[in-house]
Structure formats: structure tokens, C-alpha cells
N, C-alpha and C positions, 0 to 999 in steps of 0.2 A: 711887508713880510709877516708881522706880528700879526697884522689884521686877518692874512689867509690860513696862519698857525689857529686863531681862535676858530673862524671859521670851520677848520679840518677837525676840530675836537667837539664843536659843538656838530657837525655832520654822524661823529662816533658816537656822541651820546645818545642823538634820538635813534642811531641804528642799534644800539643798545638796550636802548628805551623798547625798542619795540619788538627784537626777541630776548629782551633779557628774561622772562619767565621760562622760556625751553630750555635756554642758558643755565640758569639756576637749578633747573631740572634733574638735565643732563651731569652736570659736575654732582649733584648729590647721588645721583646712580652711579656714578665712576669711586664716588667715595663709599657708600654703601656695598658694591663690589668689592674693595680691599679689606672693609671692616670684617666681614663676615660671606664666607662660601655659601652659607645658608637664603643669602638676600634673595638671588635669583632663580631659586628651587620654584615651580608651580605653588607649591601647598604654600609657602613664603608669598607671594606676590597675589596669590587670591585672597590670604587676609589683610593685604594692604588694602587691595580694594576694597574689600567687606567693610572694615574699621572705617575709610576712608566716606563709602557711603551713607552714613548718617548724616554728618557735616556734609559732605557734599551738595544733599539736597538739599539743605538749610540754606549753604550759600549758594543758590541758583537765587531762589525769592531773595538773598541780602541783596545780590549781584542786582535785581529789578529795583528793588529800594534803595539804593545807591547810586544807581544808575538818573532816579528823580533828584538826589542830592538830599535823599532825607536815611535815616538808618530806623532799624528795627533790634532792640534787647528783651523785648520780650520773647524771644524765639525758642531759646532754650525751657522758661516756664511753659510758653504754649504745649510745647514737645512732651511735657511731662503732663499736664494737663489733659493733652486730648490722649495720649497714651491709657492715664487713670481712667479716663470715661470710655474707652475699649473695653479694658477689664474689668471694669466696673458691668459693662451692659451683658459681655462674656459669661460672667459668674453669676448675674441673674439671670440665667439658663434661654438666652435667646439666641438666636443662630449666631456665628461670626461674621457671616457678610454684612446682618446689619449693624455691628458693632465696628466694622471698618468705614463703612458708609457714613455711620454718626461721629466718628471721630474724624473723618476727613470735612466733614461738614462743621462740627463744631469749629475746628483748627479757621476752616473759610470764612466761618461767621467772626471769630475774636478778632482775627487779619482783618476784615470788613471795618471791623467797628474801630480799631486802630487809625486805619485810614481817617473813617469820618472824623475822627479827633485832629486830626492833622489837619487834613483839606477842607471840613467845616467848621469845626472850630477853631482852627488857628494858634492851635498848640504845637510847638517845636517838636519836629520827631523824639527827638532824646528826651525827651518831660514826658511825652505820650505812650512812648511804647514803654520806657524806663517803670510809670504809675501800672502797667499790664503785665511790668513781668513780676513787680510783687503783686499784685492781684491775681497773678495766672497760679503764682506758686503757693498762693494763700489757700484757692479754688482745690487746689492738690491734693491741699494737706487734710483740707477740710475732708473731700470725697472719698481717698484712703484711709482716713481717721494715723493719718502721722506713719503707716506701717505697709510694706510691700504687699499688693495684691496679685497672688498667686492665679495664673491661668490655667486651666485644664485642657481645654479642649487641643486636641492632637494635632487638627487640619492646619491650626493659627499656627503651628509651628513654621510652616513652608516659606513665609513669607521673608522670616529671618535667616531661616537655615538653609531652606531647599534652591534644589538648583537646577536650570535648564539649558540641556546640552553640555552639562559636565561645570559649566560657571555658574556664581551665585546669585540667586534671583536678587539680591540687593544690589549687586553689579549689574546686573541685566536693567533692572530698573533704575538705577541709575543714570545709567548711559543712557536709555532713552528718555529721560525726563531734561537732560542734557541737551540732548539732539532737538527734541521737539521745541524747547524754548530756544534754542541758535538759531530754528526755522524761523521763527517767532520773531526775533529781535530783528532778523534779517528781512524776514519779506512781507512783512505784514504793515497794516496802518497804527497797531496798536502799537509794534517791536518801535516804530518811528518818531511815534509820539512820546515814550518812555523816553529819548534821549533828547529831543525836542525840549520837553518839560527840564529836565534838568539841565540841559544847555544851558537855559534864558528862560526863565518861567514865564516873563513877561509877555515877549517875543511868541513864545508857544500860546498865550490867550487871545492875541492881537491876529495869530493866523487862525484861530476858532477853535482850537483843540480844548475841549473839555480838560481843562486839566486837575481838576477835584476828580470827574471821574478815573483820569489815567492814575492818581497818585492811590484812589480807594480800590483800584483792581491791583495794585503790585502790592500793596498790603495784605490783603484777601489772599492772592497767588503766593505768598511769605507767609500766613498762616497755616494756609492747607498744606504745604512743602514740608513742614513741621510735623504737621500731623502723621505726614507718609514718613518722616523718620520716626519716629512714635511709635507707628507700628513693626516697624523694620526694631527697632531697638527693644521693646517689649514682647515682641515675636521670641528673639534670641534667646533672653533671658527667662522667659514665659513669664515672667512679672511685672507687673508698673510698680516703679519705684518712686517715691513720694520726691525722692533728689536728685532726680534723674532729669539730665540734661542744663546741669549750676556750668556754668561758665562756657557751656556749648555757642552762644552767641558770638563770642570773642572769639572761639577757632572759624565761624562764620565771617568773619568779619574780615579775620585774619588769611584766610581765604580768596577773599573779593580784592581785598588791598594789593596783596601780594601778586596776584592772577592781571593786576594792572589797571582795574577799575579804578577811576580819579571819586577820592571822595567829594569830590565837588562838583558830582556830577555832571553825564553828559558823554561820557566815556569812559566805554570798558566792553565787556563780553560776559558771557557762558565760556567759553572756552579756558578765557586765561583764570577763569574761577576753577573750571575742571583741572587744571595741571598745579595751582594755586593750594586747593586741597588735596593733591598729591603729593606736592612738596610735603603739607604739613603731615601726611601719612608716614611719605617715606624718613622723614628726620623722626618721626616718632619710632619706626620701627627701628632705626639704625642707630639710637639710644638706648633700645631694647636689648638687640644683639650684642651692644658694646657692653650693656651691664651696667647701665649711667641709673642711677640713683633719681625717684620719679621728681625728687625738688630741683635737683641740676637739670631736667629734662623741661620744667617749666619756667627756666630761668633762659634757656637756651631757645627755646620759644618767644619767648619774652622779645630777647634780644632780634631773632627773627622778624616778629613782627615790626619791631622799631626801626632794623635796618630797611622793611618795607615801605615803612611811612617815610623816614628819611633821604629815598630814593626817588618815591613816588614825587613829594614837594621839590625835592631840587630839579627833577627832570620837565613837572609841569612849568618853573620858571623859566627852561628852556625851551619849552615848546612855546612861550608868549613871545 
């Protein structure tokens, strides 16, 4: 009797386990609805989205790098980084296409080179990325000389502000950069091999898969994701800011965990990363509307994130 008692609970867990992110969702909208009238208004729920889009795109590329069973902290320096070299290329009077072009390319190249350190030279993600993201914010400070670099140009605006079909183009883009990588993970040899690799890395050599190369493109693909918040974030504010994007890694991260990627790679999604940095949207905003004081609001994150972690590891001992 005891034995099919355990059994019945360990049945509830992984059905838990496996919608508990809609779960969590859903109950913080039903509490966001009592706290404030204002939650489900349009003009309310399009800047959750908006807010929500920076970190979002960030943790797609964490979601890929995590998914190897390796992490990425320089994400938030890259973001400020190839943002300054936008505005940088912007103010020395060259078009903006090419200054979006060089910062989605810079962002591809540092992720690149990330990689190589990892998969060629055999540096621990966390020692690798960790040496790039003071380097990324060293690179920063150096290129704004320590102070806000103001944009001018009118069109740059669109990309933070503007909108198509009445939603905001950082939503818009968003969602598809969402969509196109779940195509990705799903039906492709490359989507196959990311979870291969973090599986059993070994396992994944032994059936032929490049896995230096799989581990140096989700680097690259988590650089450039960075850089497209960069733009979306410096857009807005028409400035690069020299400290722009400090602790942005950790809402990434906090994103992917939460969304139900294992950090030990080998499982997880896009998906439960998009509802993941929803949650952390909408508990941002419904801290807003309560009037909660911004050091209570990153304690309560805090706590957020750890009950994720804590979730995460008890659930993976039941899934062995």
C-alpha cells in the first residue's frame, strides 16, 4: 500500500514537473489580477512584453548554452559592449544599417571566440565566459570613455520604439526569434545535436558529432542574441550606456532555470525559457503596481530564482 502511495506522488511530481511553468504562470496572472485593475489593460501587458524582450532574447542563446551543459556571464557585458560599438559607429556619421550589421557581428564574433575557449581550449564555461564579461565591460568603458553615448539619428529609433500592426517591434521580434530557434531545436541536425552534446558529451563524440563545433555555434548564436538586445535596449533609450546590461546575465539564466531547462544539460526548450522570462516580467511588474520598494523586489527575485533551482534538483532526482 505504501509502495503504490509513493508511486501515486512520484506520478504527481513529474506531471508537475512538466507543466509546472504554465502552473506558475497562470497563478501569478490570477494574483497580478487582484493586485491591481491596471495589470490587464493593453498599454499594461505591451510593456511587459517590451521590458520582457531584452532578457528574453538573451535567454534563448542561455537556453542553447545550457542546453550543452555549459553557461554564458558574459552576456550582459557583450550587450553593452556591442550596443557602445552601434553608437559609436552611429555618431561617426555612417549609416545605421551598418552600425546594426557591425554590432550583430561583433556580439557573433566575442560568442565565437567564447566558444573557442571552452571547446578548444578547455577552459570551464564559468572561468571563460566569467574572464569576457570583465573584458567585455572593460572594452565598454574604454570605447565610451566611462560616459553615455548619445544617438541621434531618428530611423534607430524604430527598432526600440516602433511598432508593426499596432504591437512592438521588440515583441514582434521577439516572438520570432523564439519561433525560429523551437523550429531549430526541433527539426534540425544541429537543434539534435545541442541536446546530444549535453546529454553525454562523450556518447555524442563516439556517434561523430562535432562537438567543439556544436558547443562554438551556441556561443556565437548567445553572442549575437545579445547584441539584438543592444540594439532593442539602446534604440529606446537612444544612448549606450557604459553599465548597461550589470546583472542582465542572472535574469537570463534565471529565465532558462525557471522555464525548466536542467542545468546539466540535455533538457529543456525555447518555450519554457519564453513563459520563464514572463514570469520574471510579470512578478517585476506586479511589484511595480504593489508599490514594493526596488531592494524588496530583488530579494523576492532572489528568492524566485532559488525556489527554481530547488525545484529543478529535487525533480531531476526524480526523474533518475
Amino acid at each position: 500500500m505504501e509502495t503504490n502511495t509513493n508511486t501515486g506522488w512520484i506520478k504527481t511530481a513529474l506531471l508537475l514537473d512538466r507543466f509546472r511553468v504554465l502552473i506558475i504562470f497562470v497563478v501569478l496572472l490570477i494574483i497580478a489580477s487582484l493586485v491591481s485593475d491596471a495589470f490587464f489593460t493593453v498599454t499594461n501587458l505591451f510593456n511587459v512584453f517590451r521590458q520582457v524582450s531584452i532578457v528574453g532574447i538573451i535567454a534563448v542563446g542561455m537556453t542553447l548554452v545550457i542546453l550543452t551543459a555549459g553557461i554564458d556571464l558574459s552576456v550582459g557585458s557583450v550587450m553593452a559592449f556591442t550596443g557602445a560599438v552601434a553608437a559609436g559607429v552611429i555618431t561617426a556619421g555612417l549609416p545605421f544599417p551598418v552600425a546594426i550589421l557591425l554590432c550583430l557581428l561583433v556580439g557573433l564574433l566575442i560568442g565565437a571566440f567564447n566558444g573557442v575557449v571552452v571547446a578548444k581550449g578547455g577552459v570551464p564555461p564559468f572561468i571563460a565566459t566569467l574572464a569576457m564579461m570583465v573584458i567585455a565591460r572593460g572594452m565598454t568603458l574604454v570605447l565610451t570613455g566611462g560616459s553615455p553615448t548619445v544617438i541621434t539619428e531618428p530611423a534607430y529609433r524604430f527598432i526600440g520604439s516602433g511598432q508593426i500592426l499596432g504591437i512592438p517591434f521588440p515583441v514582434v521580434l521577439m516572438v520570432t526569434i523564439f519561433a525560429v530557434m523551437f523550429w531549430v531545436l526541433k527539426n534540425t541536425t544541429f537543434g539534435r545535436n545541442i541536446y546530444a552534446v549535453g546529454g553525454n558529451e562523450e556518447a555524442a563524440k563516439l556517434a561523430g558529432i562535432n562537438v567543439d563545433r556544436v558547443k562554438i555555434s551556441v556561443y556565437a548564436l548567445t553572442g549575437m542574441f545579445a547584441s539584438i538586445s543592444a540594439l532593442i535596449y539602446t534604440s529606446r533609450l537612444m544612448t549606450a550606456q557604459p553599465n548597461a546590461g550589470v546583472m542582465l546575465e542572472l535574469d537570463a539564466i534565471a529565465a532558462v532555470i525557471i522555464g525548466g531547462t536542467r542545468l546539466t544539460g540535455g533538457k529543456g526548450g525555447v518555450i519554457g525559457t519564453l513563459i520563464g522570462a514572463l514570469i520574471m516580467g510579470v512578478l517585476d511588474n506586479i511589484l511595480n503596481l504593489a508599490n514594493v520598494s526596488p531592494f524588496y523586489q530583488d530579494i523576492a527575485k532572489g528568492l524566485v530564482i532559488l525556489a527554481a533551482v530547488l525545484l529543478d534538483s529535487r525533480l531531476s532526482k526524480l526523474n533518475k
